[in-house]
N, C-alpha and C positions, 0 to 999 in steps of 0.2 A: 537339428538346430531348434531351440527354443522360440516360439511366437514370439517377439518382443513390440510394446509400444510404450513409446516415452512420449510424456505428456509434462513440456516442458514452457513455467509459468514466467520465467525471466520477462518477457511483454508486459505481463501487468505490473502492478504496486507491489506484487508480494513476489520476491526472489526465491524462488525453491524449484525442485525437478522431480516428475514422480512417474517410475519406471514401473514398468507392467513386464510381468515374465509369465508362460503356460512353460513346466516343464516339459522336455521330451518324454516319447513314452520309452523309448529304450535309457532314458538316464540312469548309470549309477548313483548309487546314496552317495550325497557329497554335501561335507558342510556347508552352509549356506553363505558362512562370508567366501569361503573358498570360489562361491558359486557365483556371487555375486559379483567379487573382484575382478573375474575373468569376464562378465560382461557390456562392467560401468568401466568406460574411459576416465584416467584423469582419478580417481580413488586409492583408499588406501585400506587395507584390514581396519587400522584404527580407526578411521571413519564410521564403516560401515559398522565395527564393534559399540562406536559409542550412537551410531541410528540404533541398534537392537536394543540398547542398556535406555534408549526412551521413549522406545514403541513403536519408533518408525518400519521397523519391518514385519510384516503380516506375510503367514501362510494361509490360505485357506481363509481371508478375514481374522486370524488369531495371532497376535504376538507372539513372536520367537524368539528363543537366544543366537547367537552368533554360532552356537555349535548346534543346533537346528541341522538335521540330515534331510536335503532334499531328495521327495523321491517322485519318481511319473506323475506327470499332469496337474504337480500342484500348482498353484497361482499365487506368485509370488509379489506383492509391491516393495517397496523403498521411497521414501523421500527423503531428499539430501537440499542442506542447503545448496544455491545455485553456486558455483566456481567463481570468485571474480575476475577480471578480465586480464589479461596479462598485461596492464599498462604498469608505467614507476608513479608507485605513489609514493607521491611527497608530500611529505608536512608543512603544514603552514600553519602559523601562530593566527589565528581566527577566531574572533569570537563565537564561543558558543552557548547558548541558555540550557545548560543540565539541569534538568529540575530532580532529579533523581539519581544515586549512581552506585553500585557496591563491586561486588570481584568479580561478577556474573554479566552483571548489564549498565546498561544505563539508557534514562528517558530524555530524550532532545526536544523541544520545544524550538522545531524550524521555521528559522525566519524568514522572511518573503525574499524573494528574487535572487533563490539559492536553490545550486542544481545539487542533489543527493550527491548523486559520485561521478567521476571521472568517463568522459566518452568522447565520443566525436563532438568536435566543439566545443569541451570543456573539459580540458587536459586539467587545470588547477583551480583553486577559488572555488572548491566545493567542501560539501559538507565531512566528505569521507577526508581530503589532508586534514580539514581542522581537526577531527577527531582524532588522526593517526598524531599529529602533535598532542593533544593532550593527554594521549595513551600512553604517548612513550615519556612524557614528563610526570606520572604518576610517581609517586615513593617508591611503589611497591608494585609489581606487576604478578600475576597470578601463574604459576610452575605451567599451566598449560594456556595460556596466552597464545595465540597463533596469527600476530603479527600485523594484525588491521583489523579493524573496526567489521561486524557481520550484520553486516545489512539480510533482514530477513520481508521488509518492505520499504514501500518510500513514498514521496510525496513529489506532486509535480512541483515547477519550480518556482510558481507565484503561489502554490497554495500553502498557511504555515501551518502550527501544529507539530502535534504528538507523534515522536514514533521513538520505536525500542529498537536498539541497538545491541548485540551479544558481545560480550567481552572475551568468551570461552569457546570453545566447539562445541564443548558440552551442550551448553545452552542455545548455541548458534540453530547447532539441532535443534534441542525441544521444541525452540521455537518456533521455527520453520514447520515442525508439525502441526504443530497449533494454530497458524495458520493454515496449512493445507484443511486441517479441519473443521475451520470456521469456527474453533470455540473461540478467537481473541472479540472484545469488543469494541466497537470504534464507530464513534459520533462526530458528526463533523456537522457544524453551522454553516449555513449561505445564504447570499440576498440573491434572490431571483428574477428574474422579470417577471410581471402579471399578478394577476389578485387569483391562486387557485381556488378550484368551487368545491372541493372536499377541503375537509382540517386535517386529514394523512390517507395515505394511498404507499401504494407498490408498485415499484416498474420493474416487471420481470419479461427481461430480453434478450436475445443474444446481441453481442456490440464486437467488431473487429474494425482492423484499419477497413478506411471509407478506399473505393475503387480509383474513383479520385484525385484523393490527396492524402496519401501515406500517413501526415501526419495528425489526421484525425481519425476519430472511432467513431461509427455510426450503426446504429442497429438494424439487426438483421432478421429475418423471423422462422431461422433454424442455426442449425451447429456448424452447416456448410460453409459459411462465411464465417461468424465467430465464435467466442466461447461465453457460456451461460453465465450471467451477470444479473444481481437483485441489489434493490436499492429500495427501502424503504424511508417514508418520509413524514411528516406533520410540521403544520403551522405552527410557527413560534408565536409570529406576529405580524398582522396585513395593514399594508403601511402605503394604502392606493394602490398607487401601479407598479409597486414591489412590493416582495414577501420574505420576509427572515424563514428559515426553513428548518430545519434537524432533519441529515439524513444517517440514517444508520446502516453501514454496508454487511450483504451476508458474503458476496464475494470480493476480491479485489482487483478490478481489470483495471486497463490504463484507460486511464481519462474516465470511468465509472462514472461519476455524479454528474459530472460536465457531460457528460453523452446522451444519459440517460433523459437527463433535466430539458436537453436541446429538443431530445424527442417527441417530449409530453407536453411541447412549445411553452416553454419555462428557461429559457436558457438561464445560466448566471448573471449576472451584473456583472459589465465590465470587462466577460473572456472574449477574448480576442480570437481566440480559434475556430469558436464556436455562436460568433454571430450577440454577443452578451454586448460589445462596447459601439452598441447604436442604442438608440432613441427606438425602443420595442412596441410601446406603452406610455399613452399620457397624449396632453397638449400641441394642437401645432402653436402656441404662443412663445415668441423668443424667448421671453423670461424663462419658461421651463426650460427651453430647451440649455440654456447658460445653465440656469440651476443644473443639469443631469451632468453637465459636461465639468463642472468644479466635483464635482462627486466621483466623476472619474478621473480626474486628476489625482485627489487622492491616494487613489489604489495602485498598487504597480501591477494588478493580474485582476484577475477573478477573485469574484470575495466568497472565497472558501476558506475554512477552518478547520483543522481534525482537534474538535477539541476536549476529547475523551479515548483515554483507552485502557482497556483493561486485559489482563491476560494470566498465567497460571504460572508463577515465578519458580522456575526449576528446582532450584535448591531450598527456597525458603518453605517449598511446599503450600503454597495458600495462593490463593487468586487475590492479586493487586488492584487497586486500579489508580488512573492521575488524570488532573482535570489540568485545563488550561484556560486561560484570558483571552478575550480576541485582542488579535491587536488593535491600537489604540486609533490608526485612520479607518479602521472599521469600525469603531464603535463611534468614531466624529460621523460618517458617511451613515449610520441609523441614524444614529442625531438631528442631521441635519433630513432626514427621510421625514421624521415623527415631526419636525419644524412644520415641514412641508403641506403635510396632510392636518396639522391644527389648523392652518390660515387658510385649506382649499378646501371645496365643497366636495365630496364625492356622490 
């Protein structure tokens, strides 16, 4: 039997799977999709033909073709977009902001207090029915269309912003590798708690669910508990007892910037999960404390942004990139931050 480890990223932002093979030493030479079919569950030849037509499968660290003969002890990866889940998705007529879109993909610009896709607790009223409606109300649909929207990341559910959506397999793949190999780029703005004492820094940690409370991530200081997570970051602009921030991620875990941020005792403005929508920093004066508390009325989450992203467009061959707006009660909630700090002494 073959060594195998699978090293599966469904948990974080980015949906993909990335399986490890050491061949046997007594192996017959056997094509690799052949090799491969027999043992990823749930796959198809055409799959794994169109992972090798875009680099996703390595022998030896080298690109292979689907007719690739595997022979003893090589070491074999794959990554495959993640399966999605066997629920009925349905369409729903939902607004969505495409700020970009062709036969391959398209760029979503997600609005706040919208869950990506479908799971426990939220069968409908997400991002993936609106999209399956307006994929299926296209003109024209593409000969190899495979039926829903391919989520190759996502965003949590108060946070809005940029993400790319695949139209194809084709590209469902590429892009899922391109994530796995951190070349996409992705900038996300946040107001923080506290005045930081560097202008950019790095938090480089492991972060897994907290012992806890399942539904949080907290860092950990090996691989034992989670998986290896960076976040780099700099001052936009210090605004007293919060700080606009640009984090730019090199990986994608869930809850990343929220986790990271809580640790470096920086929480977000305003998350809830993570200790953001108290009074952190500042005044015990009523008036502040009304001031803080109309600023979080505002917001329905954490005031997170992804509002950059760039990545290597499959077919058109060229590296894209698309920028985004904050939305508009974040940019009142600076507003009203910069008001603040003109009339106060720091």
């Amino acid at each position: 039997m073959s060594q195998e480890n699978q090293d599966i990223d469904e948990q974080g932002d980015e949906l993909f799977e990335h399986y490890n093979y050491v061949v046997d030493k007594g192996q017959e030479k056997l094509r690799i999709d052949k090799f491969l079919m027999d043992r990823i569950p749930n796959t198809s030849r055409n799959k794994i033909q169109v992972a090798a037509h875009n680099g996703n499968i390595l022998v030896n660290n080298i690109r292979v073709k689907p007719n690739y003969k595997v022979k003893p002890n090589d070491v074999v990866s794959i990554v495959l977009p993640f399966p999605v889940r066997q629920l009925e998705l349905i369409p729903q007529d939902i607004p969505v902001d495409i700020i970009y879109e062709d036969n391959e993909l398209c760029v979503v610009n997600k609005a706040a207090n919208t869950v990506v896709h479908p799971g426990y607790g939220n069968y409908d009223g997400t991002l993936v029915n609106a999209l399956i409606y307006h994929f299926d109300n296209l003109p024209a649909i593409p000969s190899d269309y495979f039926g829903r929207p391919g989520l190759v990341h996502r965003l949590d559910k108060h946070t809005t912003g940029l993400m790319v959506v695949a139209k194809t397999e084709n590209s469902l793949t590429n892009l899922a590798k391109q994530f796995f190999d951190r070349t996409t780029q992705r900038k996300y703005q946040a107001l923080v708690w506290g005045d930081l004492k560097e202008e950019d820094g790095t938090v480089d940690l492991y972060i897994g669910r907290s012992l806890k409370n399942r539904k949080l991530m907290v860092g950990y200081p090996d691989k034992d508990f989670g998986k290896h997570a960076i976040t780099h970051y700099k001052v936009i602009e210090r605004l007293g007892y919060v700080t606009l921030i640009e984090c730019k991620l090199e990986t994608g875990r869930t809850h990343q910037i929220r986790a990271h941020m809580k640790h470096i005792g920086h929480p977000l403005f305003n998350d809830l999960e993570y200790g953001g929508d108290k009074i952190i920093k500042g005044t015990s004066f009523s008036k502040y404390k009304q001031f803080v508390e109309n600023c979080f009325r505002l917001l329905p989450g954490q005031a997170l942004h992804a509002k950059t992203l760039g990545f290597y467009h499959p077919t058109l061959k060229k590296e894209v990139s698309f920028d985004s707006e904050l939305p508009s009660y974040f940019k009142e909630v600076l507003n009203k931050w910069r008001r603040y700090t003109k009339s106060s002494a720091f």
